[in-house]
N, C-alpha and C positions, 0 to 999 in steps of 0.2 A: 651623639648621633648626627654624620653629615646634612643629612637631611632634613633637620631639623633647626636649620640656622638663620632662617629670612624671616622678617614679618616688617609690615608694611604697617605703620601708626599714623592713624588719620589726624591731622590737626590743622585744618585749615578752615573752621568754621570761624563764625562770626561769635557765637559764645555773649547773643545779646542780653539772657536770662540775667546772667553774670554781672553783665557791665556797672550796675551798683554797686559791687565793691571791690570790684576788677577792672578797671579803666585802661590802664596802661600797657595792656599785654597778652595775648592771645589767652585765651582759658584754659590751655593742658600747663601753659606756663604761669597759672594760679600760684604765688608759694604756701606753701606749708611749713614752718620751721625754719624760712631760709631758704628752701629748695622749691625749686616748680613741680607741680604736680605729677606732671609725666615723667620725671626724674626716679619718681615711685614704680612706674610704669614700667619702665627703661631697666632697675633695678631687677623686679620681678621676672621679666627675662630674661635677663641677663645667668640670675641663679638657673632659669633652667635649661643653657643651654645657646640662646637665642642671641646671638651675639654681632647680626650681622641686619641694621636695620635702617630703615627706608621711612625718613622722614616727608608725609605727604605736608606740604606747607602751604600756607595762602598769606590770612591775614596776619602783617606784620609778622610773615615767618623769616626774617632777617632774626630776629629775635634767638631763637630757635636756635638758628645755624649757629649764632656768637654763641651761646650757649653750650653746645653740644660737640661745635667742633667736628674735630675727624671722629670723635667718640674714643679716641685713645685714655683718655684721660680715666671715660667708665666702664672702658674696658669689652667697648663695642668696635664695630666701623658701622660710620654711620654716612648715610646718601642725604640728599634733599631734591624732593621732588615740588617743583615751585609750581601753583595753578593761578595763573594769570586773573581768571574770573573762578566764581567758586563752580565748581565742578559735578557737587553730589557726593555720597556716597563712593557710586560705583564707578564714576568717570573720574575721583581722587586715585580708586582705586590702577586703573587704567592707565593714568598718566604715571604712579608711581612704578608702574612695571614696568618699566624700562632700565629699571636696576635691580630686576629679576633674575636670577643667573642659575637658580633651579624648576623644578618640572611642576613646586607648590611652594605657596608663602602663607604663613599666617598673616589676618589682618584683625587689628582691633585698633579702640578708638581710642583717643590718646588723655580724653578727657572723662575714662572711666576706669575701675581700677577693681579688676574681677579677678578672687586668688584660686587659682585650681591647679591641677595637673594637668600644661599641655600636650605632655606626650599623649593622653587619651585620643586626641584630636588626630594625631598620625597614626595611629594602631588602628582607629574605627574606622581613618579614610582609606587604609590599608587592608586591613580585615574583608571590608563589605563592595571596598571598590567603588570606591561617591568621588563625585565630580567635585563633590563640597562639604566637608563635615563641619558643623556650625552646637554652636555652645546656646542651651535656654534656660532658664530659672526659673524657681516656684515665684509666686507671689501670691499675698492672700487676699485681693481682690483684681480681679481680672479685668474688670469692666474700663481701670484706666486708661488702659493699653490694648495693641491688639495680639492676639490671642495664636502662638505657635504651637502647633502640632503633633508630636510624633508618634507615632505607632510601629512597633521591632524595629525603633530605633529611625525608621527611617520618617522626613518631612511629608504630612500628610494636609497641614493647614499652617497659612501664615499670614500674619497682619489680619487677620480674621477679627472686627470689630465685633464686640460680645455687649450683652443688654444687664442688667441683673450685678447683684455682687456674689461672687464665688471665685475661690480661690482655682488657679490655670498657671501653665506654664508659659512664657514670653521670651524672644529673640535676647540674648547675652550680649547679642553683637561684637561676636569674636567668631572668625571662619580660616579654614583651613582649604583653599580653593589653590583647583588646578591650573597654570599657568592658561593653556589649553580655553578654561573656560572665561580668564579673566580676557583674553585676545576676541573672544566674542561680543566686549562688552562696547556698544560704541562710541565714537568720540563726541569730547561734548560734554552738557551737563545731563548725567542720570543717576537716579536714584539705586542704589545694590535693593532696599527693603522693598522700594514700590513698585521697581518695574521687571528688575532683571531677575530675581529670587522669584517674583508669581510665575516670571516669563519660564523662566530653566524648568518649573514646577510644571507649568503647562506642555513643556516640549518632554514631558518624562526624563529628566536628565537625574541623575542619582544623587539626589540631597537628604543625609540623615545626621543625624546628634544624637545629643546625649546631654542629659536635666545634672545640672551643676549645684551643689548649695554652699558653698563656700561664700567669703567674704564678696558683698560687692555693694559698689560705692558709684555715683553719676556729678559730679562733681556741676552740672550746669544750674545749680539753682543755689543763693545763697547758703540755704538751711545745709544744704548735703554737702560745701564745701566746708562750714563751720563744724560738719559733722566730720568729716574725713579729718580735720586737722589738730580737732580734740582727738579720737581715735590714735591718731599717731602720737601725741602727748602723753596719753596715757598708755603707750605700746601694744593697744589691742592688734597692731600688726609689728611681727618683727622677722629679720630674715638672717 
Protein backbone atom coordinates (compact mmCIF):
# COMPACT_ATOMS: atom_id res chain seq x y z
CA UNK A 1 0.00 0.00 0.00
CA UNK A 2 1.58 3.55 -1.18
CA UNK A 3 0.46 5.02 1.43
CA UNK A 4 1.64 3.25 3.84
CA UNK A 5 5.48 3.78 3.48
CA UNK A 6 6.84 6.73 5.96
CA UNK A 7 7.26 6.62 9.63
CA UNK A 8 9.18 8.77 11.59
CA UNK A 9 11.49 6.73 14.66
CA UNK A 10 12.11 8.82 17.44
CA UNK A 11 15.74 8.32 18.92
CA UNK A 12 17.15 11.14 20.18
CA UNK A 13 16.70 10.95 23.77
CA UNK A 14 19.26 10.81 26.42
CA UNK A 15 18.20 7.17 27.57
CA UNK A 16 19.73 8.10 31.37
CA UNK A 17 17.69 5.09 32.95
CA UNK A 18 19.97 2.95 30.68
CA UNK A 19 23.22 4.40 31.03
CA UNK A 20 24.21 1.52 33.76
CA UNK A 21 24.72 -0.76 31.34
CA UNK A 22 24.56 1.18 28.29
CA UNK A 23 27.22 3.89 28.24
CA UNK A 24 28.57 4.08 24.97
CA UNK A 25 25.65 4.49 22.67
CA UNK A 26 22.34 5.94 22.31
CA UNK A 27 19.62 3.50 23.82
CA UNK A 28 17.52 2.37 20.53
CA UNK A 29 21.24 1.38 19.73
CA UNK A 30 21.25 -1.06 22.93
CA UNK A 31 22.54 -4.39 21.27
CA UNK A 32 20.89 -7.56 21.60
CA UNK A 33 22.54 -10.50 20.04
CA UNK A 34 24.86 -8.27 18.09
CA UNK A 35 22.39 -6.08 16.69
CA UNK A 36 20.94 -2.62 18.27
CA UNK A 37 17.74 -2.57 19.37
CA UNK A 38 15.99 -0.64 16.84
CA UNK A 39 17.38 -2.79 14.15
CA UNK A 40 14.31 -5.12 15.71
CA UNK A 41 12.26 -2.14 15.19
CA UNK A 42 13.41 -1.33 11.65
CA UNK A 43 12.89 -5.07 10.82
CA UNK A 44 9.16 -5.19 12.15
CA UNK A 45 8.39 -2.53 9.58
CA UNK A 46 9.95 -3.19 7.26
CA UNK A 47 7.80 -6.79 7.10
CA UNK A 48 4.90 -4.73 6.85
CA UNK A 49 5.51 -2.60 4.32
CA UNK A 50 7.08 0.34 5.93
CA UNK A 51 10.04 0.84 3.95
CA UNK A 52 10.82 4.42 3.87
CA UNK A 53 12.16 5.80 7.20
CA UNK A 54 12.97 9.02 8.96
CA UNK A 55 15.51 8.72 11.57
CA UNK A 56 14.76 11.57 14.34
CA UNK A 57 18.49 11.69 15.84
CA UNK A 58 20.16 13.77 18.80
CA UNK A 59 22.36 12.12 21.17
CA UNK A 60 25.30 10.72 19.54
CA UNK A 61 23.07 10.09 16.47
CA UNK A 62 26.26 9.88 14.24
CA UNK A 63 26.01 6.45 15.50
CA UNK A 64 22.84 5.86 13.96
CA UNK A 65 23.67 7.12 10.58
CA UNK A 66 27.12 4.74 10.39
CA UNK A 67 24.81 2.30 11.31
CA UNK A 68 22.06 2.39 9.05
CA UNK A 69 23.46 3.96 6.23
CA UNK A 70 21.24 4.83 3.23
CA UNK A 71 19.20 1.78 4.77
CA UNK A 72 19.91 -0.16 1.41
CA UNK A 73 21.53 -2.79 3.10
CA UNK A 74 17.89 -3.47 5.32
CA UNK A 75 16.29 -2.92 2.65
CA UNK A 76 14.74 0.57 3.59
CA UNK A 77 15.65 4.25 2.64
CA UNK A 78 16.54 5.79 5.33
CA UNK A 79 16.62 10.09 6.27
CA UNK A 80 18.28 11.57 9.40
CA UNK A 81 16.74 14.16 11.05
CA UNK A 82 19.50 15.71 13.45
CA UNK A 83 18.04 18.01 16.62
CA UNK A 84 20.76 20.16 17.77
CA UNK A 85 19.18 20.45 21.47
CA UNK A 86 16.79 17.82 22.44
CA UNK A 87 13.49 18.82 21.00
CA UNK A 88 10.53 16.68 22.97
CA UNK A 89 8.41 14.36 21.63
CA UNK A 90 6.45 16.54 19.22
CA UNK A 91 9.14 19.22 18.22
CA UNK A 92 11.43 15.69 17.25
CA UNK A 93 8.43 14.99 15.55
CA UNK A 94 8.32 18.43 13.54
CA UNK A 95 11.81 18.71 12.83
CA UNK A 96 11.71 15.20 11.36
CA UNK A 97 8.90 16.23 8.79
CA UNK A 98 10.80 17.75 6.52
CA UNK A 99 11.25 14.42 4.93
CA UNK A 100 7.61 13.95 4.84
CA UNK A 101 6.76 13.50 1.16
CA UNK A 102 3.16 12.14 2.03
CA UNK A 103 -0.27 13.58 3.45
CA UNK A 104 0.47 10.88 7.01
CA UNK A 105 3.57 9.20 8.68
CA UNK A 106 3.58 6.89 11.27
CA UNK A 107 5.61 7.80 14.38
CA UNK A 108 6.75 5.54 17.08
CA UNK A 109 9.65 5.39 19.46
CA UNK A 110 12.70 3.72 18.54
CA UNK A 111 13.32 2.54 21.95
CA UNK A 112 10.25 0.30 22.18
CA UNK A 113 9.21 -2.58 20.45
CA UNK A 114 5.26 -2.94 20.20
CA UNK A 115 4.08 -6.17 17.64
CA UNK A 116 0.76 -5.50 15.88
CA UNK A 117 -0.89 -4.98 12.74
CA UNK A 118 -0.19 -1.55 11.43
CA UNK A 119 -2.40 -1.41 8.67
CA UNK A 120 -5.28 -1.08 11.41
CA UNK A 121 -3.89 2.41 12.03
CA UNK A 122 -4.61 3.48 8.13
CA UNK A 123 -8.08 1.73 7.90
CA UNK A 124 -9.45 3.41 11.38
CA UNK A 125 -7.65 6.90 10.32
CA UNK A 126 -9.44 6.20 7.06
CA UNK A 127 -12.64 4.74 8.07
CA UNK A 128 -13.58 7.55 10.92
CA UNK A 129 -11.58 10.45 9.35
CA UNK A 130 -9.02 11.28 12.59
CA UNK A 131 -6.44 13.82 12.31
CA UNK A 132 -4.56 11.10 14.41
CA UNK A 133 -5.18 7.37 15.12
CA UNK A 134 -2.96 6.36 17.97
CA UNK A 135 -2.27 2.68 19.48
CA UNK A 136 -3.06 2.07 23.78
CA UNK A 137 -2.58 -1.06 25.74
CA UNK A 138 -4.08 -2.87 28.63
CA UNK A 139 -2.14 -2.86 31.70
CA UNK A 140 -3.10 -4.43 34.93
CA UNK A 141 -2.41 -1.52 37.21
CA UNK A 142 -3.13 1.80 36.02
CA UNK A 143 -2.16 3.99 38.85
CA UNK A 144 1.77 3.83 37.25
CA UNK A 145 0.92 5.63 34.44
CA UNK A 146 -1.43 7.95 33.10
CA UNK A 147 -4.64 6.82 32.14
CA UNK A 148 -5.78 6.93 28.01
CA UNK A 149 -9.34 6.87 27.10
CA UNK A 150 -11.42 5.80 24.35
CA UNK A 151 -14.95 5.53 23.96
CA UNK A 152 -16.41 4.16 19.71
CA UNK A 153 -12.99 4.12 19.44
CA UNK A 154 -12.62 7.68 19.57
CA UNK A 155 -9.89 9.66 22.35
CA UNK A 156 -12.00 10.81 25.23
CA UNK A 157 -9.10 11.06 28.15
CA UNK A 158 -5.29 11.15 28.23
CA UNK A 159 -2.39 11.37 30.61
CA UNK A 160 -5.19 11.35 32.95
CA UNK A 161 -3.26 10.60 36.47
CA UNK A 162 -5.51 7.79 38.28
CA UNK A 163 -5.33 7.14 42.38
CA UNK A 164 -5.96 3.40 43.37
CA UNK A 165 -4.74 0.10 41.55
CA UNK A 166 -7.03 -1.25 38.75
CA UNK A 167 -6.16 -2.51 35.69
CA UNK A 168 -6.77 0.68 32.43
CA UNK A 169 -5.74 1.23 29.16
CA UNK A 170 -2.40 3.66 28.34
CA UNK A 171 -0.84 5.61 25.43
CA UNK A 172 1.37 2.64 23.09
CA UNK A 173 2.94 5.66 21.72
CA UNK A 174 2.73 4.80 18.26
CA UNK A 175 0.52 7.53 16.00
CA UNK A 176 -0.60 7.70 12.62
CA UNK A 177 -0.82 11.67 12.18
CA UNK A 178 -1.69 13.88 9.47
CA UNK A 179 1.00 15.93 7.92
CA UNK A 180 -1.54 18.89 8.11
CA UNK A 181 -1.49 18.48 11.92
CA UNK A 182 2.03 17.74 12.55
CA UNK A 183 2.79 21.62 10.47
CA UNK A 184 0.76 22.85 13.63
CA UNK A 185 3.04 21.68 15.92
CA UNK A 186 5.51 24.60 16.96
CA UNK A 187 9.14 25.06 16.70
CA UNK A 188 11.17 24.32 19.58
CA UNK A 189 11.12 22.01 22.40
CA UNK A 190 7.45 20.27 22.90
CA UNK A 191 6.01 17.73 24.15
CA UNK A 192 3.34 15.36 21.52
CA UNK A 193 1.89 13.64 25.16
CA UNK A 194 1.82 16.86 27.42
CA UNK A 195 0.98 19.54 25.43
CA UNK A 196 -0.04 19.01 21.81
CA UNK A 197 -2.49 15.69 22.21
CA UNK A 198 -4.44 17.56 25.55
CA UNK A 199 -4.17 20.78 23.05
CA UNK A 200 -5.76 19.00 19.59
CA UNK A 201 -8.18 17.24 22.43
CA UNK A 202 -9.31 20.48 23.60
CA UNK A 203 -9.57 22.16 20.13
CA UNK A 204 -12.05 19.04 19.17
CA UNK A 205 -9.76 17.75 16.36
CA UNK A 206 -10.43 14.06 15.69
CA UNK A 207 -8.13 11.57 17.70
CA UNK A 208 -9.26 7.82 18.05
CA UNK A 209 -7.46 4.26 18.43
CA UNK A 210 -7.77 1.21 19.17
CA UNK A 211 -6.46 -1.12 22.44
CA UNK A 212 -3.57 -3.34 21.14
CA UNK A 213 -2.42 -6.71 23.01
CA UNK A 214 0.28 -7.91 21.24
CA UNK A 215 3.91 -8.19 22.19
CA UNK A 216 5.37 -5.10 23.92
CA UNK A 217 8.61 -4.27 25.30
CA UNK A 218 10.25 -0.43 26.82
CA UNK A 219 13.60 -1.21 26.60
CA UNK A 220 14.74 2.10 29.01
CA UNK A 221 15.25 0.49 32.20
CA UNK A 222 17.79 -2.28 32.80
CA UNK A 223 15.24 -5.28 33.77
CA UNK A 224 13.15 -4.64 30.38
CA UNK A 225 16.30 -4.56 28.19
CA UNK A 226 17.73 -7.87 29.93
CA UNK A 227 14.05 -8.97 29.23
CA UNK A 228 13.84 -8.11 25.57
CA UNK A 229 17.11 -9.92 24.88
CA UNK A 230 16.53 -13.18 26.71
CA UNK A 231 13.02 -13.10 24.67
CA UNK A 232 14.92 -13.02 21.50
CA UNK A 233 17.35 -15.82 22.64
CA UNK A 234 14.77 -17.88 23.27
CA UNK A 235 12.65 -16.85 19.91
CA UNK A 236 9.52 -15.59 21.78
CA UNK A 237 9.65 -13.13 18.76
CA UNK A 238 10.27 -14.28 15.25
CA UNK A 239 9.59 -12.77 11.90
Amino acid sequence: MKSKTQAILLAGGLGTRLRSVVSDRPKPMALIQGKPFMEYVVLELKNQGINDIIFAVGYKGTMVEEYFGDGEKFGIRASYAYEETLLGTAGAIRNGSRFVTQQQVLVLNADTFYRMDYGRLWKLKQEMNLDMALVLRQVADISRYGEAVLKNQMLTGFNEKTAGTRPGTINGGIYLLSKELIDEIPKGKVSLENEMIPRWMKEGRRLGGFINDGYFIDIGIPEDYYRFMDDVEKGVLTW
